[in-house]
C-alpha positions in Angstrom: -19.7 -28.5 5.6 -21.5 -25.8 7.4 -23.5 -23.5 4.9 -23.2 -19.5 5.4 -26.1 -17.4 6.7 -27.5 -14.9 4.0 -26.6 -11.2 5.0 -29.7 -9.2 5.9 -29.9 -5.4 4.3 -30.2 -2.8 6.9 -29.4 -2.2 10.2 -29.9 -5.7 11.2 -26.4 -7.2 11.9 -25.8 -10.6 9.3 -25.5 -13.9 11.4 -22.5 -16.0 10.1 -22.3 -19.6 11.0 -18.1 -20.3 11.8 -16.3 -22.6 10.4 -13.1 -24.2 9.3 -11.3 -22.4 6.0 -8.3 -23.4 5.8 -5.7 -26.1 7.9 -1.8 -24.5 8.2 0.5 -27.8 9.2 -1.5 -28.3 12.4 -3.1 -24.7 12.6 -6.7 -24.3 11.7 -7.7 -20.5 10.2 -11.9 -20.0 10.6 -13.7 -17.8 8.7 -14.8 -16.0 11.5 -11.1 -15.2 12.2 -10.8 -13.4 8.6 -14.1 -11.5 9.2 -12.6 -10.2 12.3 -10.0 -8.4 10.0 -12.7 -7.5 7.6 -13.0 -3.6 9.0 -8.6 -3.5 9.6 -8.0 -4.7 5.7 -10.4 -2.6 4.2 -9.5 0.7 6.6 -5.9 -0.1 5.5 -6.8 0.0 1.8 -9.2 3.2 2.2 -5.9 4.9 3.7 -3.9 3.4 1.0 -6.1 4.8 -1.9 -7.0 2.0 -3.2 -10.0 0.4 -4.9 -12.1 -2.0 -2.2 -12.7 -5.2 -3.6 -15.4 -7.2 -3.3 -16.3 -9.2 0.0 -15.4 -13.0 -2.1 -11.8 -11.2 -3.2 -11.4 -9.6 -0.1 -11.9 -12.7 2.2 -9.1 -15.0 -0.6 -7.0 -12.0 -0.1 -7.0 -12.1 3.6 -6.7 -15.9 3.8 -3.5 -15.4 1.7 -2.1 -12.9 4.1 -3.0 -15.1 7.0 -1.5 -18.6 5.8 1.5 -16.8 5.3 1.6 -15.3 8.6 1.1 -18.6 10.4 3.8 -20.0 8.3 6.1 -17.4 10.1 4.9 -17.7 13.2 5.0 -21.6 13.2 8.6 -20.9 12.4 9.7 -18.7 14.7 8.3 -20.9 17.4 10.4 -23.4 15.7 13.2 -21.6 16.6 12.1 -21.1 20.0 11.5 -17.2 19.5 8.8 -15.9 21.8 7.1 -12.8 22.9 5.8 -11.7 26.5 2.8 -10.0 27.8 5.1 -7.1 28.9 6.5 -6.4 25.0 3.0 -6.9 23.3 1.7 -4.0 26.2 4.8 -2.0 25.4 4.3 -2.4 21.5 0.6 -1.5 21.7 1.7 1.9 24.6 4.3 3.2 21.5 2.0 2.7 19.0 -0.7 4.8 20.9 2.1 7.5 21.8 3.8 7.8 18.4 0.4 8.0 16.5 -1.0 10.2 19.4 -4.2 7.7 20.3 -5.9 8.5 23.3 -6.9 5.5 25.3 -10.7 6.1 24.0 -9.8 6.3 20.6 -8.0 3.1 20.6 -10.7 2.1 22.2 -12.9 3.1 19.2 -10.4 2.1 16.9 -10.7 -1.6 18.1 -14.7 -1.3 17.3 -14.6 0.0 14.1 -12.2 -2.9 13.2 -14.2 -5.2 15.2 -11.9 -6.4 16.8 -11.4 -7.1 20.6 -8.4 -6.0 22.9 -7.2 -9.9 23.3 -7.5 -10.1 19.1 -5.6 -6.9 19.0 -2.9 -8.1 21.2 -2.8 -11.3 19.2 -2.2 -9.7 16.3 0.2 -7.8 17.6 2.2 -10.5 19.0 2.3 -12.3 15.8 3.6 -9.3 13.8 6.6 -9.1 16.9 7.0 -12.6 16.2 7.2 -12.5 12.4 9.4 -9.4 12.4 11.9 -11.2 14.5 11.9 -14.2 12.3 12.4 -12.3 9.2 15.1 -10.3 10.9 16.6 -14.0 11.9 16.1 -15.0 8.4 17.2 -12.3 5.9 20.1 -11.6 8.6 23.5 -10.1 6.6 22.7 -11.3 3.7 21.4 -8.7 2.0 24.2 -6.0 1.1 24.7 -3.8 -2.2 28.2 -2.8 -3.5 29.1 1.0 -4.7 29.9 -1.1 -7.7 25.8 -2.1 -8.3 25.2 1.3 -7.4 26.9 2.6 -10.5 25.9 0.5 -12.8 22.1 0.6 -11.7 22.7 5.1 -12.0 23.8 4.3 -15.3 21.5 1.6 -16.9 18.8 4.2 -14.9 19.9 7.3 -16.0 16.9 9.0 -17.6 15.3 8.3 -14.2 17.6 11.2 -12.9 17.8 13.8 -15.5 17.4 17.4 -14.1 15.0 18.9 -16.6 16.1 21.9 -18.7 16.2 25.6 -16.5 16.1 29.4 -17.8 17.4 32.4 -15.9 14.4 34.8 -16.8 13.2 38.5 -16.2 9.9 39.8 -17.4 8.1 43.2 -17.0 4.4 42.1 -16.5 1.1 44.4 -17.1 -1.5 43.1 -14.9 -4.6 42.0 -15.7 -7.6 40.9 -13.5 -11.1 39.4 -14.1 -12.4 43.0 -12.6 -9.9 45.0 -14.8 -12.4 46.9 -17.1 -11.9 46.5 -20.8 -11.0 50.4 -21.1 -8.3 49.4 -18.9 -7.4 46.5 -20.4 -6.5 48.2 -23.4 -5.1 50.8 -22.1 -2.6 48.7 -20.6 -2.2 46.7 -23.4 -0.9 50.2 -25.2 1.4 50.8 -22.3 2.7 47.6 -22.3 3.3 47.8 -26.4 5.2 51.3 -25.8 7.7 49.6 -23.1 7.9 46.6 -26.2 9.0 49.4 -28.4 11.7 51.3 -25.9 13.2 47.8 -25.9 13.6 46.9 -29.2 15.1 50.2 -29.9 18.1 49.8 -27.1 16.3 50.2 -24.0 17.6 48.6 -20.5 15.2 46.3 -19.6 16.5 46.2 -16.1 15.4 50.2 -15.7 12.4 50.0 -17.6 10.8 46.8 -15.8 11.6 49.0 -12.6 9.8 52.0 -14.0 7.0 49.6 -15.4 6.6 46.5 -13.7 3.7 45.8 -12.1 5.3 42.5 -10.3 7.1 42.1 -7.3 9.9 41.2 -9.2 9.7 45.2 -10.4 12.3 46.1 -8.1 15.1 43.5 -8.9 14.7 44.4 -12.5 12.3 41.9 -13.1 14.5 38.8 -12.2 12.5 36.4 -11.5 15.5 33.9 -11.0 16.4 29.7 -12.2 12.7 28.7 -13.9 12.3 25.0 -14.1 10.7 23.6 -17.0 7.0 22.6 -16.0 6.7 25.2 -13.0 5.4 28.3 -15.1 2.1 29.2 -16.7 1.8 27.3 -20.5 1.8 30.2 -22.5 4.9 32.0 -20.7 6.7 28.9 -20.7 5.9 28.2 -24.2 7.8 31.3 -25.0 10.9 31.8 -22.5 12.3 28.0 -23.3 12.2 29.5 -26.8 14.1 32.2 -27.0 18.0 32.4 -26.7 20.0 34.3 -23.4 20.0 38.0 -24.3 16.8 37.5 -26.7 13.5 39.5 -26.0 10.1 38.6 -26.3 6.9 39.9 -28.4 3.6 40.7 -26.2 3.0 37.5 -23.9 -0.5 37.4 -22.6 -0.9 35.1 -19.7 -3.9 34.7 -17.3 -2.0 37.1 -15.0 -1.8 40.4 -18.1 0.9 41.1 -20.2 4.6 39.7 -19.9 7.4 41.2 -21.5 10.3 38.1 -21.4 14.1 38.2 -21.5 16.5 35.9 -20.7 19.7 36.1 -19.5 20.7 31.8 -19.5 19.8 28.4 -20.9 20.2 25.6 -19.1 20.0 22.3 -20.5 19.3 19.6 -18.9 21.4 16.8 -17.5 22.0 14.0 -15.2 22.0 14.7 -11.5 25.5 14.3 -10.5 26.1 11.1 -8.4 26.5 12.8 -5.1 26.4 11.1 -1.5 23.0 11.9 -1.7 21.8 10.3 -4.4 24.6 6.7 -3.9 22.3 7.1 -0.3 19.0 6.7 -2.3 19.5 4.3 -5.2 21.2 1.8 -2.2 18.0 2.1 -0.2 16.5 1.3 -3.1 18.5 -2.0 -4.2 18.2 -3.5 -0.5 15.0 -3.1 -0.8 14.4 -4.7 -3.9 16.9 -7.5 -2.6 15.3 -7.9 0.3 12.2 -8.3 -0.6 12.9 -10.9 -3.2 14.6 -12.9 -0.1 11.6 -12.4 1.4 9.8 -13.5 -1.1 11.8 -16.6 -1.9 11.9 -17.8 1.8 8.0 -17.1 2.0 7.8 -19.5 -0.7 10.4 -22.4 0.3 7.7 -22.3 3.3 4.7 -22.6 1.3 6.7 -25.4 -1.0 7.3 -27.1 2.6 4.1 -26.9 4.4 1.2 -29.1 4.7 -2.4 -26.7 3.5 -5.5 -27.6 2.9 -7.7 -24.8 1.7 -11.9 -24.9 2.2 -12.6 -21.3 1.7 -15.1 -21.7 -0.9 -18.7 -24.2 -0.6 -18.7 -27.3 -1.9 -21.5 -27.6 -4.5 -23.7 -30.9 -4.3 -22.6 -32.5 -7.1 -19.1 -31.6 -6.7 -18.3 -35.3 -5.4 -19.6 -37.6 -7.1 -16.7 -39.5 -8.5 -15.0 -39.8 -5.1 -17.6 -41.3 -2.9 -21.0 -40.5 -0.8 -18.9 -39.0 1.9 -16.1 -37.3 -0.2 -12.5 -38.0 0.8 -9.6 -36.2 2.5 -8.0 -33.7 0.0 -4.1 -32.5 0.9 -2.7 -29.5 -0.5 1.3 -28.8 -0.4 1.6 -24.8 -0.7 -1.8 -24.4 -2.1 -1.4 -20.5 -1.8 1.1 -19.3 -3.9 3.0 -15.2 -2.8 1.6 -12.1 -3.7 2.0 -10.9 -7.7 4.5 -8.2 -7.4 1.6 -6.1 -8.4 -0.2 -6.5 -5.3 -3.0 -8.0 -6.8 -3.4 -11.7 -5.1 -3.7 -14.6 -7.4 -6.3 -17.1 -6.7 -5.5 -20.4 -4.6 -4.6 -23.1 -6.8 -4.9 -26.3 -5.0 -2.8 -29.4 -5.9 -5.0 -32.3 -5.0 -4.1 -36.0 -3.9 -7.0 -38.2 -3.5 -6.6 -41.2 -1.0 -7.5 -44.4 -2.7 -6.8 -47.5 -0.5 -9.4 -48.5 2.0 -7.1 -47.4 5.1 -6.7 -44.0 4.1 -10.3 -44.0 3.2 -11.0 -44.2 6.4 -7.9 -42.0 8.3 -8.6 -39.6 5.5 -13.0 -39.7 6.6 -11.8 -39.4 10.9 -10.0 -36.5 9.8 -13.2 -35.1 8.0 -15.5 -35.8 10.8 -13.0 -34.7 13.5 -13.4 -31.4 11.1 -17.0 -31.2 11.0 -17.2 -31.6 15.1 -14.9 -28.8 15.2 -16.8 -26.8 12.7 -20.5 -27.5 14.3 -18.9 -26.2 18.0 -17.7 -23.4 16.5 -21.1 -22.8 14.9 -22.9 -23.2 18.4 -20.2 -21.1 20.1 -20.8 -18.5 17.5 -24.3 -18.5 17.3 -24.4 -18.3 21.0 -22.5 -15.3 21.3 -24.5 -13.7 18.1 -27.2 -13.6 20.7 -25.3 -12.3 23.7 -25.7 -15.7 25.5 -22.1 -15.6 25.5 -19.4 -12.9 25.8 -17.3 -12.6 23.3 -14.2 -13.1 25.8 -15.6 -16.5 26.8 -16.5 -17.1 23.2 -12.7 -16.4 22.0 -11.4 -18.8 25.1 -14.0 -21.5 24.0 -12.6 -21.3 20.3 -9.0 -21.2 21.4 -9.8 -23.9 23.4 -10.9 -25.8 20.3 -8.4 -25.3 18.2 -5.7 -26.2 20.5 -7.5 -30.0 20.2 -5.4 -30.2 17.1 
């Protein structure tokens, strides 16, 4: 099997020799092809916040995405679905329109994903392909009842509990980093006074008006429906506290001094079951329908298929008990679905050795038909590495390969 180059730091750009990772039924995946979605997979997790894995995880991870994806495509040629040059053109126009992509962006787009035009329409074609399969597939039979709406609001109630609200006023005293302490205290009397007008039967409504330092001054101090969580800690500390008509002591806040009352309690509750929220929580169970259906068919495919998987090197002494040359090694759905975490599980391989003498030797064509393959890639590669070869004549030479098998 053909050994990869070692990566050289710098600027120098890393030679990799191609070759064969992975066999699909009768579809071949190179490792070349997943490094050509090296720069798209890890943009896409960049976007997406998440961590970037290593290059080894990265490459199974891509390889996982791919089998998959030629698993839907070999089916919805099956079915005799097919796209034209004219929709793949159209897709890639309305992608640039909706997202607002100049021609030289896209342009630039395509290099930092290192990708060419022809790989982009490819992969564009195949998602057309694949979403029209799945659409084929899943069909009508996904659909939720207002009766597993209900009992999902129920079962899920806390999920939609309107936290507890207050209907507040306050007279606030401001205070500033720049306030002086002289003035600090002075309000700080001021504000104690007001404190005492109102415990001795003062309207709070006329004296936050008088007082207030707040916008809120000239509504009394309302400062409407507070929401549990939405306040400053220390006023919210107190105004969840006290009951509707009580007021509060001295409240000091980053902002000065607050003087609370409140005029409600609201406690919380579940959100009412409006159209609104039936809307959502359906959304929600198709989705989690569908893509268990998905999931399901993905795998009946896998369980179905023919794989072979050669992403990792063979180690020299890693076949010794089945001959000099090794032997052919078949894998039925040797890649099992994505963990619902996201997180991709590592191909597990279900091996069956040929022992007669006439699959020996079917199972050793198949190898060296294989290792042709993989060397012609290798020159094909190598030659356009050193711009002997563009890389459109480079792509028709390897498509030209793998349709040999």
């Amino acid at each position: 099997m053909v050994v990869l180059a070692m990566g050289l730091l710098g600027s120098v750009q890393a030679t990799t020799f191609d070759r064969v990772v992975a066999k699909v039924n009768t579809e071949i995946i190179t490792l070349s092809s997943i490094q050509e979605r090296f720069g798209a997979y890890r943009e896409g997790l960049r976007r997406a916040g998440k961590e970037i894995p290593s290059r080894e995880k990265m490459q199974k991870e891509i390889l996982e995405i791919m089998v998959e994806e030629r698993l839907q495509v070999q089916e919805a040629k099956k079915l005799g679905i097919d796209v034209d040059e004219n929709r793949v053109l159209q897709a890639i126009d309305d992608l640039k329109t909706n997202n607002r992509i100049t021609d030289e962006d896209f342009k630039l787009m395509l290099k930092q994903e290192d990708r060419t035009l022809e790989q982009y329409k490819s992969y564009i074609r195949d998602q057309i392909l694949m979403s029209q399969v799945v659409r084929f597939q899943m069909g009508n039979k996904v659909k939720v009842s207002d009766q597993e709406v209900a009992n999902y609001y129920k079962s899920h109630e806390k999920d939609y509990w309107l936290p507890p609200k207050v209907h507040a006023r306050h007279i606030l005293f401001i205070n500033t980093p720049e306030t002086s302490e002289v003035d600090k205290k002075l309000k700080e009397s001021q504000a104690r006074q007001v404190l005492k007008e109102l415990k001795a039967g003062g309207d709070f409504i006329e004296l936050a008006k008088k007082y207030s330092e707040d916008v809120s001054a000239s509504t009394g101090g309302d400062i409407g429906i507070i929401e549990k969580g939405k306040m400053v800690p220390e006023f919210e500390k107190v105004v969840f506290q006290l009951k509707p008509g009580e007021i509060s002591d001295l409240v000091q806040s980053r902002y000065g001094y607050h003087i609370v009352k409140v005029e409600e309690q609201i406690p919380g509750k579940p959100k009412p079951l409006d159209d609104q929220l039936k809307e959502a929580i359906k959304e929600k169970l198709f989705g989690d329908k569908s893509d268990k259906l998905y999931k399901d068919w993905v795998a009946k495919l896998k369980n179905s298929a023919f794989i072979q998987i050669h992403l990792e090197e063979s180690k020299p002494d890693s076949d010794k008990d089945s001959g000099k040359h090794g032997t052919s090694v078949q894998a039925k759905a040797s890649i099992p679905p994505s963990s619902g975490s996201g997180k991709t599980m590592r191909p597990k391989v279900e091996e069956q050795t040929r022992v007669s003498s006439s699959s020996m030797n079917k199972g050793n064509k198949k190898t060296d038909d294989l290792s042709i393959l993989e060397k012609k890639l290798k020159y094909y590669k190598k030659m356009r590495d050193m711009n002997r070869m563009t890389e459109e004549e480079y792509q028709k030479k390897k498509q030209e390969l793998l349709s040999q098998l």
